[in-house]
C-alpha positions in Angstrom: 223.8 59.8 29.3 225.3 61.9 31.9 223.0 64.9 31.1 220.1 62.8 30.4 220.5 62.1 34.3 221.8 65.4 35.3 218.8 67.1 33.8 216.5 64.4 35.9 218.0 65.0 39.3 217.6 69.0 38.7 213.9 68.4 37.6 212.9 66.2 40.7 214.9 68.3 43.0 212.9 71.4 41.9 209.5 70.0 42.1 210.1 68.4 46.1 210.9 72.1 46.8 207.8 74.1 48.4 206.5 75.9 45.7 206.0 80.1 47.4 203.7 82.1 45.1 204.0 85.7 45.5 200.8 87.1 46.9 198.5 89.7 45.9 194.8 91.4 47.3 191.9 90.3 45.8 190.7 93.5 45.5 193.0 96.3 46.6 190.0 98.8 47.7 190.0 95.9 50.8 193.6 97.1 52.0 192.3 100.2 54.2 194.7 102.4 54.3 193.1 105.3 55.7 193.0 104.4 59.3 194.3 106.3 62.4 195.1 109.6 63.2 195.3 112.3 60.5 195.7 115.9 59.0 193.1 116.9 56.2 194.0 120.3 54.5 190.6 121.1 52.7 190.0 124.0 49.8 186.5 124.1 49.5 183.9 126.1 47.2 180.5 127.6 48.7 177.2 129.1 47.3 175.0 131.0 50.2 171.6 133.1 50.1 171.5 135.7 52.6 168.6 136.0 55.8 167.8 138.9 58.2 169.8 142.3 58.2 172.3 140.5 55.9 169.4 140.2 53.2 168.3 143.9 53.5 172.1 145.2 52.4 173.0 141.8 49.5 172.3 139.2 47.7 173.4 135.8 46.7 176.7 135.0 47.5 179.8 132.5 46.3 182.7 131.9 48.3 186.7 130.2 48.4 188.0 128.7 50.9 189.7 126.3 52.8 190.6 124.5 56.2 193.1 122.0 58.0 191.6 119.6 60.1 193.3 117.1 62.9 191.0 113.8 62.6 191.6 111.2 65.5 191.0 107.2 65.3 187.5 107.7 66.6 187.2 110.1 63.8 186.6 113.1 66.0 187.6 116.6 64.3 189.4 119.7 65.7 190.8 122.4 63.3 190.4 125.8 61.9 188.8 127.0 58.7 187.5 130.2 56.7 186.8 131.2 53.1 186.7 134.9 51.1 183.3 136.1 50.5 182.1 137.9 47.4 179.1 138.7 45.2 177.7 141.1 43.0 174.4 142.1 44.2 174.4 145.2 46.4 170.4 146.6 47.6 172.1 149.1 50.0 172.9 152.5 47.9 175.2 154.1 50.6 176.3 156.8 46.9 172.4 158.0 47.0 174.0 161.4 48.7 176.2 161.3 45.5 174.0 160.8 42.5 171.5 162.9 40.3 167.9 163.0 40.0 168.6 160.9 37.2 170.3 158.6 39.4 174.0 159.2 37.9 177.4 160.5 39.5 179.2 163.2 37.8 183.1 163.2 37.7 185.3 165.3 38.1 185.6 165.2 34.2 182.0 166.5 33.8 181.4 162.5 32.7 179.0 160.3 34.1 181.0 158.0 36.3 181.2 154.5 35.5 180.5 153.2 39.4 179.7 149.8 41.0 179.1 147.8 44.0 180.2 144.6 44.7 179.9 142.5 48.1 183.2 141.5 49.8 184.1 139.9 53.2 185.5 137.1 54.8 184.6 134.4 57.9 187.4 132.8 59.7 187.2 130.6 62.7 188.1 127.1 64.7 185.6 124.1 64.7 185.0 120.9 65.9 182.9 117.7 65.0 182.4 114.4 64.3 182.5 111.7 61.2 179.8 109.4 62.2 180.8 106.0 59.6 178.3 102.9 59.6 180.6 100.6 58.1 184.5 99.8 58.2 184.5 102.6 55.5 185.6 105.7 56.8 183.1 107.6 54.9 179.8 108.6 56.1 178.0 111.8 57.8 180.2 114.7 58.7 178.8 117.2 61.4 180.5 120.0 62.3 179.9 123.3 64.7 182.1 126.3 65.1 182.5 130.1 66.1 184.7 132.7 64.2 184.9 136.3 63.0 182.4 137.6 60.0 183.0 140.8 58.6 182.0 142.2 55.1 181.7 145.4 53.2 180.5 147.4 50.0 183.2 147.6 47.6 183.0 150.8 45.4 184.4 150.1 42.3 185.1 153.5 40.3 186.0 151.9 36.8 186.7 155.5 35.0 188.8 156.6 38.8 186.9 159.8 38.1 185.0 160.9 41.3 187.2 161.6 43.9 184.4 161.4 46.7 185.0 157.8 47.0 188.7 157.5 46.6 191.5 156.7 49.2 190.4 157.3 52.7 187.5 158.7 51.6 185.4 155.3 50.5 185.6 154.2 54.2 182.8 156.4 54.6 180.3 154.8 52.4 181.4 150.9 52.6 179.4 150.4 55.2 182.0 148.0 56.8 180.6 145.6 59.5 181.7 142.1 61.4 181.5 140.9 64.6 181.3 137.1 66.5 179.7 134.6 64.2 178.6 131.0 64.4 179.1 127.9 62.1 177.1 124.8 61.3 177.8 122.3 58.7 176.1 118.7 57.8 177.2 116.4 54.6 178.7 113.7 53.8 182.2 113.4 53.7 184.3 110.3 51.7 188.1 109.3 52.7 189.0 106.5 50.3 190.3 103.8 51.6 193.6 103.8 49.1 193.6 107.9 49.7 192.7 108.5 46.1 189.3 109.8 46.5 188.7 112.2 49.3 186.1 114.9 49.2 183.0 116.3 51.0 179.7 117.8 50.0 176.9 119.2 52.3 174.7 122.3 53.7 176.1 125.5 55.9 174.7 127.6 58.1 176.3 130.9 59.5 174.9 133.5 62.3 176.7 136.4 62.6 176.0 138.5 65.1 177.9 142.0 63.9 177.9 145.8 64.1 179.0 148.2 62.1 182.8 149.5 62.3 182.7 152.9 61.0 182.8 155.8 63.0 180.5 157.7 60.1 178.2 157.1 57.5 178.8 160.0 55.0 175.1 158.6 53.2 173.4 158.5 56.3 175.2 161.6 57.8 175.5 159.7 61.1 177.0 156.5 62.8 175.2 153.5 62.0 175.0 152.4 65.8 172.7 149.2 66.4 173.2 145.5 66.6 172.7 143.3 63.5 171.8 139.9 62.5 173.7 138.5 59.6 172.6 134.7 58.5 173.6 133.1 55.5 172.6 129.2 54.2 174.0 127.6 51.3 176.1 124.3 50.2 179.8 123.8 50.2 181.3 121.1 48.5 185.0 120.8 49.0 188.2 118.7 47.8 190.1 117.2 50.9 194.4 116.2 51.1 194.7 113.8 54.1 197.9 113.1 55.6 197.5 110.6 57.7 200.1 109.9 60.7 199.4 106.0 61.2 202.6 103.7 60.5 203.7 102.0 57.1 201.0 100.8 54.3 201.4 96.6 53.9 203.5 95.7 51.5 201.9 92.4 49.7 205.1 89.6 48.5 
């Protein structure tokens, strides 16, 4: 009898208590946490075609790079950013003086030498732009304008290391090396998850290079290469984007 009545006072006690639920998001993508002020470290991969004096010397071009990027609440950008440059299409022949009739290079093993070209360089330089969103989604177009350094070369590649005319010191004088002040333009779209999962950017660049050569001799062309040249280059670049953001703690749902 006395438990009978114990077990009654515990259960009515426990249902006049407030009942507190623990509480959860409906749907989590609606907790934003990718507000505020933050760093983006981007590694990004490029394809580019080649225009004016650029496009008389290569061809098509990939490229690797990268960026970090300070991105304000108003989602205003300020940072610095560059990428390696290579491709495998050469038109320039700066080993004409070098070859045969036939079009070969001899050795110094009395072989025909196993040569090639290749297209090397880099861009490097500081920008600054603007994430223009249309919802409270802090995805939407990213514009971007900046001014760096371009410089690229011919790499001689001598697979059998037979012909010592373009060995050492000595391939300075046909790589035809070249850079100078250069201008940057990008337009995409650029997507910072709201739970910071899914973060990445796609879009078209434009770069203007305004370069001259740096060699003091052409050993081809028998002279310097003096004059001013006009290197463009237009291709996409998609890229993969770590924010850090510097806002305060993510909610914590009881």
């Amino acid at each position: 009898m006395k438990r009978s009545f114990l077990f009654a006072f515990l259960l009515f006690a426990g249902l006049s208590m407030p009942v507190q639920a623990q509480k959860f998001p409906d749907n989590p993508e609606n907790d934003v946490r990718n507000t505020g002020k933050a760093i983006l470290i981007h590694v990004n991969f490029g394809a580019q075609v080649p225009g004016s004096d650029l496009a008389a010397r290569f061809g098509e071009n990939g490229n690797l790079g990268g960026g970090a990027e300070w991105i304000s609440a108003a989602n205003l950008l300020l940072g610095l950013e560059g990428h390696y440059i290579f491709g495998g299409k050469v038109k320039d022949d700066p080993l004409a003086i070098l070859r045969t009739p036939e079009g070969d290079i001899i050795g110094n093993n009395q072989l025909v030498a196993d040569i090639a070209l290749r297209e090397r360089g880099y861009y490097f330089g500081g920008m600054i732009g603007k994430l223009f969103t249309f919802s409270e989604k802090r995805s939407g177009i990213r514009l971007s304008l900046g001014a760096g350094w371009l410089q690229h070369r011919i790499r001689i590649q001598d697979n059998t290391n037979s012909v010592v005319q373009v060995s050492g010191e000595y391939a300075k004088g046909y790589d035809r090396l070249t850079g100078g002040l250069a201008l940057n333009q990008f337009i995409g779209w650029q997507h910072l998850g709201a739970m910071r999962r899914s973060n990445w950017y796609i879009g078209l660049e434009f770069n203007q290079g305004f370069t001259k050569s740096l060699r003091s001799w052409d050993y081809s062309e028998m002279r310097r290469l003096d004059g001013k040249r006009t290197d463009l280059r237009f291709g996409i670049r998609v890229g993969w984007t770590l924010p850090l953001y510097l806002s305060g703690a993510e909610k914590i749902y009881y």
